[in-house]
C-alpha positions in Angstrom: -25.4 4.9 155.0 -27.6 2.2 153.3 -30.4 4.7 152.9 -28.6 7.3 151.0 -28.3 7.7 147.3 -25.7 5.7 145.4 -24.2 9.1 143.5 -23.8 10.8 147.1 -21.9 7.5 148.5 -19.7 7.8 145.2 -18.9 11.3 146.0 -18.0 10.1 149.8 -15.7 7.4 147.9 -13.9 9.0 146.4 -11.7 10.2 149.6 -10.9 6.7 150.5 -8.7 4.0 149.0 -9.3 0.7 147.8 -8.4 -0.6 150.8 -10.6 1.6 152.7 -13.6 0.8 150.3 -12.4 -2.9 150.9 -12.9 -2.6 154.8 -15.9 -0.9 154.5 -17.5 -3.6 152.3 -16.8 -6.1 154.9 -19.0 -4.2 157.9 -22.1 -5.3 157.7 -24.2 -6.7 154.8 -26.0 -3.6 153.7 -22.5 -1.5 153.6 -21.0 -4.6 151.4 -23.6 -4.0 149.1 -23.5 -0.2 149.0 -19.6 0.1 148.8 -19.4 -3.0 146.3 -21.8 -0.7 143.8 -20.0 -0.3 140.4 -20.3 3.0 139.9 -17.5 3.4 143.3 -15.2 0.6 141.8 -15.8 1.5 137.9 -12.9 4.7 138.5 -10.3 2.4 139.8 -9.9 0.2 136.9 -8.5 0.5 133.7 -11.6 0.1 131.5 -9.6 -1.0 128.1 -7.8 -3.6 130.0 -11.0 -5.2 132.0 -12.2 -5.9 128.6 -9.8 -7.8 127.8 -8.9 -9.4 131.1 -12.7 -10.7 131.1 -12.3 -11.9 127.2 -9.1 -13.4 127.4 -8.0 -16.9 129.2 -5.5 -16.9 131.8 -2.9 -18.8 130.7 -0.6 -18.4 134.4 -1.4 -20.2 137.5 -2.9 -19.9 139.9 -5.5 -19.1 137.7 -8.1 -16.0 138.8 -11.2 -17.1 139.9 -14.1 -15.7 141.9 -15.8 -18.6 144.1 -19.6 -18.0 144.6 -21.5 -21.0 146.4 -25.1 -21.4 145.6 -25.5 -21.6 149.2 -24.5 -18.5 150.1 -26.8 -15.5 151.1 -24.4 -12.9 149.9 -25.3 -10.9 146.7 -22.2 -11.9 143.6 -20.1 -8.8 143.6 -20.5 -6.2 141.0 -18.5 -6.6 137.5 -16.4 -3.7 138.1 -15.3 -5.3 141.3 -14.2 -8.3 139.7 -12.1 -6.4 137.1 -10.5 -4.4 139.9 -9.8 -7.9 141.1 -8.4 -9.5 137.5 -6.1 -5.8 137.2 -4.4 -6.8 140.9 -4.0 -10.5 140.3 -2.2 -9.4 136.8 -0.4 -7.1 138.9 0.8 -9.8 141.4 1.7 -12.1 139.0 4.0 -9.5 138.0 5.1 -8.7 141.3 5.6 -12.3 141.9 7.2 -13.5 139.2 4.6 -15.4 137.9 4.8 -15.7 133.7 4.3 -18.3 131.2 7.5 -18.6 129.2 7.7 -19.4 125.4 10.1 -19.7 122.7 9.0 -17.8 118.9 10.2 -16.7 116.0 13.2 -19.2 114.7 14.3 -17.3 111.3 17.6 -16.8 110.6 17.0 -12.8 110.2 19.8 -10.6 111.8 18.1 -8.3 114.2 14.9 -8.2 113.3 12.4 -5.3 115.4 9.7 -7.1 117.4 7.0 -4.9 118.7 2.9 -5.0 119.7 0.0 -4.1 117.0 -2.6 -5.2 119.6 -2.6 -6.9 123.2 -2.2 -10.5 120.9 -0.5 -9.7 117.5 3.0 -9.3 116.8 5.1 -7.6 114.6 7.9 -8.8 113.2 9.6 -5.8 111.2 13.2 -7.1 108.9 13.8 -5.1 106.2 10.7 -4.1 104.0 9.0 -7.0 105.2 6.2 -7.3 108.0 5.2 -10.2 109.3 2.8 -11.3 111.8 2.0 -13.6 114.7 -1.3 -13.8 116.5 -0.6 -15.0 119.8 -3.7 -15.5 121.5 -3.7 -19.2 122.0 0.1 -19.9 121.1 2.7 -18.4 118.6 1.2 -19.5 115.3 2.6 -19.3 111.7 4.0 -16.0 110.3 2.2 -14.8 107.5 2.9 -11.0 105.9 -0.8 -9.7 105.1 0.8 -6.2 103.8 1.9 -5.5 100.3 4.5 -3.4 100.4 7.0 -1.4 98.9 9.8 -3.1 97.9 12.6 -0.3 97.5 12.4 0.9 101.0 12.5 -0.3 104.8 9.9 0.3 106.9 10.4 2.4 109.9 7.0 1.9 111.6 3.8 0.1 111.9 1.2 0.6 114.2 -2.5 0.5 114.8 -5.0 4.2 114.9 -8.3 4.8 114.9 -10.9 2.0 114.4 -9.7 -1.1 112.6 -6.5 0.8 111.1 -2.9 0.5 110.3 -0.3 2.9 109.0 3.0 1.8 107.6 5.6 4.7 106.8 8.3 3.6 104.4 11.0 6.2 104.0 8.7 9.3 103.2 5.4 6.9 102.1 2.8 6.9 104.3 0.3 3.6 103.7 -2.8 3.2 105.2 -4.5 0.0 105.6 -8.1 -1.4 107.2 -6.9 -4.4 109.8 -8.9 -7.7 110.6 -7.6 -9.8 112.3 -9.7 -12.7 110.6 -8.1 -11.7 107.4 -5.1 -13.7 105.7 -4.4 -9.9 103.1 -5.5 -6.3 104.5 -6.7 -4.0 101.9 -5.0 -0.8 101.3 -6.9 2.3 101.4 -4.9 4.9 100.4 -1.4 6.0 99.9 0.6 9.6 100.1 3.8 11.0 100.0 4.3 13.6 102.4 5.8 16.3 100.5 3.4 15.9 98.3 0.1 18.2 98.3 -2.4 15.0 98.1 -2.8 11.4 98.0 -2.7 9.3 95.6 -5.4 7.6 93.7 -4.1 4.5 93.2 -3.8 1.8 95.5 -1.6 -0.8 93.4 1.9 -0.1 94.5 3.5 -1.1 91.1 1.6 1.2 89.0 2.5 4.0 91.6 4.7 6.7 89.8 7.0 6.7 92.9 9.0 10.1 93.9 12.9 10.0 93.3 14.3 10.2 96.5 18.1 10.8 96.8 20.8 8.8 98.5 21.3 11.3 101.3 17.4 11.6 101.8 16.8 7.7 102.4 17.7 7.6 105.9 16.6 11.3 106.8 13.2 11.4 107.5 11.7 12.5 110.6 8.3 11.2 111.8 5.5 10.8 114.6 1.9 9.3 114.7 0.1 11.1 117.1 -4.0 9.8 117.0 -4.7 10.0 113.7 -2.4 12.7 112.6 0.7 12.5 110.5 3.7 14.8 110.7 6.7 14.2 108.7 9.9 16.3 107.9 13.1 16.0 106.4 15.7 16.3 108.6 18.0 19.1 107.7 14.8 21.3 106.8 12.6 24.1 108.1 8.8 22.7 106.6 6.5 20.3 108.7 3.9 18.3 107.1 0.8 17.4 108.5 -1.7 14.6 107.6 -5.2 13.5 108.5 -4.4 9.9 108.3 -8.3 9.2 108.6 -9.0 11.2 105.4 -5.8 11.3 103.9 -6.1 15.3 103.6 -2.8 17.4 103.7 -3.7 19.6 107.0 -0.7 22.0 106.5 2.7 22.8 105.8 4.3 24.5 108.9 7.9 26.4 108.5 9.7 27.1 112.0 8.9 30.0 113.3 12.6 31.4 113.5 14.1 34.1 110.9 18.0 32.4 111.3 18.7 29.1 110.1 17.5 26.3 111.6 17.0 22.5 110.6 14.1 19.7 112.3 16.4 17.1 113.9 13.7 15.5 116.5 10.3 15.3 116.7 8.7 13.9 119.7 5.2 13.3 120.2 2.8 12.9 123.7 0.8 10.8 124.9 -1.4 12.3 126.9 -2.3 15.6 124.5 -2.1 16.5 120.7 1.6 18.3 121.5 4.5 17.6 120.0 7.6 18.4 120.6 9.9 19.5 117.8 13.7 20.4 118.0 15.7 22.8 115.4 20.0 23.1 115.4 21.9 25.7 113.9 25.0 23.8 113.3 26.8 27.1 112.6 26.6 28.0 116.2 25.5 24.8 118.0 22.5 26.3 119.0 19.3 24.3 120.0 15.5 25.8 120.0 12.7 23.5 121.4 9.1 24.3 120.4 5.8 22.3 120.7 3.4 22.1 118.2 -0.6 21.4 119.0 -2.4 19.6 116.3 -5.9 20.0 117.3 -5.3 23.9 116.5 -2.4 23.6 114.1 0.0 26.3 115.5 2.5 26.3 117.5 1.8 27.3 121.4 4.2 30.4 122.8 7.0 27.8 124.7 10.3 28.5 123.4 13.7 26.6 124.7 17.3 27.7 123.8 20.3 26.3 124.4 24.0 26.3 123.4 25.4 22.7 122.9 28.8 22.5 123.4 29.6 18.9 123.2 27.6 17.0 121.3 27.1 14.1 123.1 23.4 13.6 123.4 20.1 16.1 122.5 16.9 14.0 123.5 13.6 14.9 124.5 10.2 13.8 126.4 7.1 15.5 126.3 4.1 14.8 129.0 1.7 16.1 130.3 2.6 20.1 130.6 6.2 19.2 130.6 9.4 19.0 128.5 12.4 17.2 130.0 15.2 18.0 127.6 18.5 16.7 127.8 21.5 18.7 126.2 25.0 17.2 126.9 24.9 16.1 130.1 22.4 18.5 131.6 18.6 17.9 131.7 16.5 21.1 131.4 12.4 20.4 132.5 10.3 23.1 131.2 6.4 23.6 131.7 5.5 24.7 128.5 2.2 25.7 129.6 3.3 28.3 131.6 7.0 28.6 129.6 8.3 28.0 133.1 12.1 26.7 133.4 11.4 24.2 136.6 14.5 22.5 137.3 17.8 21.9 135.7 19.8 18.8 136.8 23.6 18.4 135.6 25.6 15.6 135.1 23.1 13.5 133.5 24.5 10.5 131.4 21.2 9.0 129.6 18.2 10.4 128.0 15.1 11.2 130.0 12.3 8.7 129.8 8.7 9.0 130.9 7.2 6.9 133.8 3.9 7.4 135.4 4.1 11.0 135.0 7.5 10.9 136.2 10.3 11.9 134.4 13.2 9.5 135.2 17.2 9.9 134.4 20.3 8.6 135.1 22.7 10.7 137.2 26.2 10.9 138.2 27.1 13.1 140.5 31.0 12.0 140.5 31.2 11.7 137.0 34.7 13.1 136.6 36.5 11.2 139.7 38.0 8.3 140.0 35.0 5.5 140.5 31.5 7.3 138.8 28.9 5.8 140.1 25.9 5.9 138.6 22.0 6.6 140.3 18.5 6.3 138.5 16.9 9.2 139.7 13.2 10.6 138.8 11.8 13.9 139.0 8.0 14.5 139.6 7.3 18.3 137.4 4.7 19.1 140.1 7.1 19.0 143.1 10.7 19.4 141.3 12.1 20.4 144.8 12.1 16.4 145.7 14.2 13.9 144.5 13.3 10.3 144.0 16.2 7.4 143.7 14.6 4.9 142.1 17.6 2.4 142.8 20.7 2.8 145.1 23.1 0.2 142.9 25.3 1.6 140.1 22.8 1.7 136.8 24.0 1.6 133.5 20.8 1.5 131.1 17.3 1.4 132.3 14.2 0.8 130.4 10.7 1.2 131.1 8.3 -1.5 130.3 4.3 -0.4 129.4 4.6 3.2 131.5 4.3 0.8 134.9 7.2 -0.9 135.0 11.1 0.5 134.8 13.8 -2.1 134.3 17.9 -1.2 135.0 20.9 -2.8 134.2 23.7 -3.3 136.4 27.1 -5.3 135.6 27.0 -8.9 136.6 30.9 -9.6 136.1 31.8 -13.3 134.8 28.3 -15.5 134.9 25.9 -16.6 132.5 22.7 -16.9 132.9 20.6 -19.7 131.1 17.4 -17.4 130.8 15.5 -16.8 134.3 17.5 -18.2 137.4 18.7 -16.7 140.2 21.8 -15.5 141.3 23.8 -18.6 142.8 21.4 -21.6 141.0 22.3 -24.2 138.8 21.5 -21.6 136.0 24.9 -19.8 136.5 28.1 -20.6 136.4 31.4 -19.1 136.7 33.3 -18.3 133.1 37.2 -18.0 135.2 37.2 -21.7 134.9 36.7 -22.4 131.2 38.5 -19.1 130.0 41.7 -19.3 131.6 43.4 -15.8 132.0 41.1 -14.2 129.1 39.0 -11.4 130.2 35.6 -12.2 131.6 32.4 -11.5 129.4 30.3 -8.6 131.1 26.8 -9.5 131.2 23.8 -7.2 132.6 21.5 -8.5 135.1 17.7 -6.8 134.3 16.0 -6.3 137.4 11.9 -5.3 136.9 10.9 -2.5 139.4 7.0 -1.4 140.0 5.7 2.3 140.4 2.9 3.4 142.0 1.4 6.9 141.6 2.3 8.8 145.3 4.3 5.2 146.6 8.1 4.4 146.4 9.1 1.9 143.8 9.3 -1.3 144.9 11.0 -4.5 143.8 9.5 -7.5 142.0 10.4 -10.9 141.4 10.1 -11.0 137.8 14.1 -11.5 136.9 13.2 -12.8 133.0 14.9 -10.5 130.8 18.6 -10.8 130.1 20.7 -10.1 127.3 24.4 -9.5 126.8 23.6 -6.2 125.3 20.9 -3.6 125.9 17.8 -4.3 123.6 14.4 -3.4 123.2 11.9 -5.1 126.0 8.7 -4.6 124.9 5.8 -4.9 126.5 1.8 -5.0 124.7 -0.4 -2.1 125.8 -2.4 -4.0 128.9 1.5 -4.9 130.2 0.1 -8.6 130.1 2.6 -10.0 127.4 6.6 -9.5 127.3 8.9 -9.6 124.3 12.7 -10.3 125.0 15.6 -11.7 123.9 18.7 -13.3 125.0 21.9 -14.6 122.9 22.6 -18.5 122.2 26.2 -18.1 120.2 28.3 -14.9 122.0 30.2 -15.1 119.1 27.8 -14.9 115.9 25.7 -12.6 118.1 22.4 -15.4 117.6 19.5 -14.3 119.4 16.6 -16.0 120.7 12.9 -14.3 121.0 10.6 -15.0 123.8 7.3 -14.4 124.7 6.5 -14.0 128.1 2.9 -13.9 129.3 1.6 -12.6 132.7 -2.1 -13.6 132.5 
């Protein structure tokens, strides 16, 4: 084995597992060091996050280490070992439970959006204000290196391309170059999306701003995909697409339908240049789905249409060659490649989510009797005939936390939780007592599942997330950083923010 090429041993490799490559490194010497080669282990890591699991201290303990002794006669292993190694010690910290726990962001600001613009800066989005943590060492001061405008809230902010930011602000679109050494970030350009062109100005007050009327302010309908830009307003037929690198106007797209249709969703993916858009005829409750490729600016041939007869819900995912679409309480999975209808499930009381190429639901079969009770449930597209229950206890909301990890809620009936405990520590205890006859508060107890590709879901011990209601848990792009919240006054509705940090 030792005498053959390195590329043919890769090709042998790639029929066996890590834990086959794992035994086959510990046979002899000469196999350890032809198995240990990087070019075998290089395929079963995550390239962006080994970069920034070697750059990055470990803040959770045990701390990884790899021990060496100068005495030994063993080679060091190869890099991309060693970041295979980092990825499954983050891994079992999650698994484990394993996090470092901290308290940030202490303003007084009702609701305020918390999300990721990188693995170790957070954004803090109130209003038309966004502020910014780096979190790298510690949560340090919030300082707001945008100028805005001041007029409108912002409905998004997030990173594209190289060293880039875009901020959309009703129907504004701002672009901005991002360092992270920087105290302001210079604006490069601005456009409005109806408009034909940007605008050559880049000092907000001298901007001649668009009148935009009352009815319009909350209407707009967006996605970033890469580094395009569509925007619509909802009610109306016309797409507009950006080059956010350039800030060209690409095109103006108009549904292809001759009756009278209105954009109420777009929906973009992320594993192509698709999107997928949805039109409603409110004269006839009528639904058509389309998906839209920006690389060739066109619409493909897929076309969905459905009667809504309800109202309740009309959601969407888009991945891979798939469209899980959700009307009422039916979910319709298309591949829109082929314009094949694969499966329809009924009964279906939340929108679809995507995780790990899995499109996952909650169902409930007995809806209409006397106890519902309802199942997550997941559907692979590529083998629709089989059905995966991702948990057998009665789910009310689920989440899914950096495309690895789902979360669910389940009633937790008269205890309170002081953040992390377990059920029956001195973190709970029992509301009966203090309230008298008064109804019980309902709580919901987050529970953080893990998904493999081609394994069953399995439980881990991470129980940090609770709040009284569903909100937001968000997790940074290398899933090694948490944000959650959980309330301090049940009757203001105070929230505290943490940070939670797995590495």
């Amino acid at each position: 084995m030792e005498k053959l090429p390195v590329e043919m041993v890769a090709t042998i490799a790639q029929y066996l597992s890590v834990e086959e490559l794992v035994q086959c490194c510990a046979v002899c010497r000469d196999w350890r060091e032809v198995f240990g080669h990087d070019l075998l282990w290089k395929p079963h890591c995550d390239q962006n996050l080994a970069e920034y699991l070697r750059t990055t201290k470990s803040k959770v303990e045990p701390h990884f280490v790899v021990s060496h002794s100068e005495d030994s006669t063993l080679s060091p292993l190869g890099n991309w070992r060693i970041s295979y190694m980092r990825q499954v010690h983050l891994w079992e910290n999650w698994l484990l439970g394993r996090c470092f726990r901290e308290h940030f962001d202490c303003s007084e600001s009702a609701h305020p959006q918390h999300t990721f613009l990188t693995d170790d800066l957070i954004l803090r989005i109130y209003g038309n204000s966004v502020g910014v943590w780096n979190v790298s060492d510690s949560p340090g001061d919030l300082h707001e290196p945008m100028c805005l405008f001041s007029q409108w809230d912002v409905d998004l902010c997030q990173t594209f391309g190289k060293g880039k930011i875009v901020v959309v602000q009703n129907n504004a679109v701002l672009v901005f170059s991002f360092e992270e050494s920087c105290i302001k970030w210079p604006l490069d350009f601005v456009f409005f999306f109806r408009e034909p062109q940007k605008r050559t100005g880049k000092n907000l007050e001298d901007l001649d701003i668009p009148v935009v009327k009352e009815e319009e302010i909350y209407s707009t309908r967006f996605v970033v995909v890469g580094s395009f830009f569509v925007g619509c307003q909802k009610n109306e037929q016309l797409m507009h697409v950006w080059n956010l690198e350039t800030g060209q106007k690409l095109s103006e797209e108009t549904l292809p339908l001759s009756a009278t249709y209105s954009i109420k969703e777009l929906v973009y993916s992320k594993t192509t240049k698709d999107i997928l858009v949805a039109a409603h005829q409110e004269r006839e409750s009528m639904f058509n789905f389309f998906v839209y490729n920006l690389n060739r600016l066109e619409f493909l041939p897929f076309r969905a249409k459905y009667k809504s007869i309800n109202n309740l819900s009309q959601k969407g995912c888009i991945h891979g060659n798939f469209v899980a679409l959700r009307l009422d309480l039916n979910l319709y999975i298309h591949n829109y490649k082929t314009c094949q209808h694969i499966k329809t499930v009924n009964k279906v009381v939340a929108d679809p989510q995507v995780l790990n190429s899995l499109f996952v639901y909650i169902e409930n079969p007995n809806l209409f009797d006397l106890h519902p009770f309802n199942t997550l449930t997941a559907c692979n597209p590529y083998a629709p005939d089989a059905t995966l229950f991702l948990t057998r206890q009665d789910t009310q909301r689920f989440s899914v936390i950096g495309g690895r990890f789902y979360i669910y809620d389940r009633h937790v009936d008269e205890t309170l939780s002081s953040g992390d405990s377990d059920a029956g520590s001195a973190g709970w205890r029992n509301l009966r007592s203090n309230r008298g006859k008064k109804a019980p508060i309902e709580y919901f107890e987050r529970k953080v599942w893990h998904i493999r590709k081609k394994q069953l879901p399995f439980k881990t011990k991470t129980r940090v997330f609770w709040f009284r209601e569903t909100a937001n848990v968000v997790a940074n792009k290398s899933c090694t950083r948490v944000i959650s919240s959980n309330l301090t006054d049940h009757l203001s509705g105070e929230e505290q923010y943490w940070l939670h940090t797995f590495w």
